[in-house]
N, C-alpha and C positions, 0 to 999 in steps of 0.2 A: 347582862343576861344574854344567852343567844339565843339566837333563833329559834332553835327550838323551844326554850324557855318559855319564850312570846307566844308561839303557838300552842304551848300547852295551855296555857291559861285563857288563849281564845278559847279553844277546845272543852274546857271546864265552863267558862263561860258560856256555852253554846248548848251545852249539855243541861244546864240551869233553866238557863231561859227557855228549850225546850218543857221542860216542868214548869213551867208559870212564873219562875224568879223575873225579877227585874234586878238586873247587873249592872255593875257600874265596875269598871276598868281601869286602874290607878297605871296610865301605861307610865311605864320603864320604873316602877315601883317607887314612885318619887312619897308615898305617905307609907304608912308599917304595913300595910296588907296589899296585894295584887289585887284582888277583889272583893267588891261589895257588895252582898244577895239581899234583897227584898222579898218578901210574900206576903200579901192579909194571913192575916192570923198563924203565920209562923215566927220563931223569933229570928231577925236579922242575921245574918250571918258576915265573918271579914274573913277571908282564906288568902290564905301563904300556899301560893305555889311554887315546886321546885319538880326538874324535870332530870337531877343530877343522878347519875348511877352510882356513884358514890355512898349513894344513901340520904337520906330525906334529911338529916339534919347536917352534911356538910357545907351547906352554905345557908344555914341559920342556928349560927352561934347562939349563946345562951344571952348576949346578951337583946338580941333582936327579938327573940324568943318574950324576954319578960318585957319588953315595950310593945309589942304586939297585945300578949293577953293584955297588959294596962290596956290599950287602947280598947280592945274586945268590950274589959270590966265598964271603962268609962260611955259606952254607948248601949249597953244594956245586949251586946251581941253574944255570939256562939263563935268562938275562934276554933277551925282547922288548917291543919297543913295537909295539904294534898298533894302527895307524891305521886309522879307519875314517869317514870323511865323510862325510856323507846323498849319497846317490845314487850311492853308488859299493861295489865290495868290500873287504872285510877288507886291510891290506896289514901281514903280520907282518915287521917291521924290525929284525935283529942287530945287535948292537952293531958288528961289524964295516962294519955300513952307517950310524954315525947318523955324525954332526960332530964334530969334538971339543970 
C-alpha cells in the first residue's frame, strides 16, 4: 500500500474517533480489514480502505471481498469499504452496493 493509502486510513481513522469510535489499526493490513470501530451501543464496525483512483474495487478482488464479509458475518460487525481518492470525499460503500 502507499503512502497515501496509509494516510487515508489514519484520516478515517481520526475522523471516527472524533465521533467517539475507539479504532484499532490493522497497520500494513496484515488481518482482512484496515480497521476496527467501537462504540456503546452501536454495532461494531471492520472497514476496507482503499485510496486508488482506479476505482474502489481495483484492489479488492472478489475474492478479498467474501473473506472480509466472512470475517464481518463471524464477529457480529458491519463491513464497509471506504473509498477515498486524492481530491475528492470519503465514499463509504455497503456491501449491498459493491459487485459480486
Amino acid at each position: 500500500m502507499s503512502n497515501f493509502g496509509h494516510q487515508r486510513e489514519r484520516q478515517v481513522k481520526k475522523k471516527l474517533e472524533t465521533d467517539g469510535w475507539l479504532v484499532v489499526r490493522a497497520a500494513g493490513s496484515l488481518g482482512c480489514a484496515d480497521l476496527v470501530a467501537l462504540k456503546a451501543e452501536h454495532h461494531p464496525m471492520i472497514l476496507e480502505v482503499k485510496a486508488t483512483a482506479r476505482g474502489p474495487f481495483a484492489g479488492f478482488p472478489p475474492a478479498d471481498r467474501r473473506e472480509f464479509l466472512e470475517a464481518a458475518n463471524r464477529a457480529g460487525a458491519v463491513g464497509f469499504l471506504v473509498w477515498w481518492p486524492k481530491y475528492k470525499q470519503p465514499s463509504w460503500l455497503s456491501p449491498s452496493e459493491w459487485p459480486c
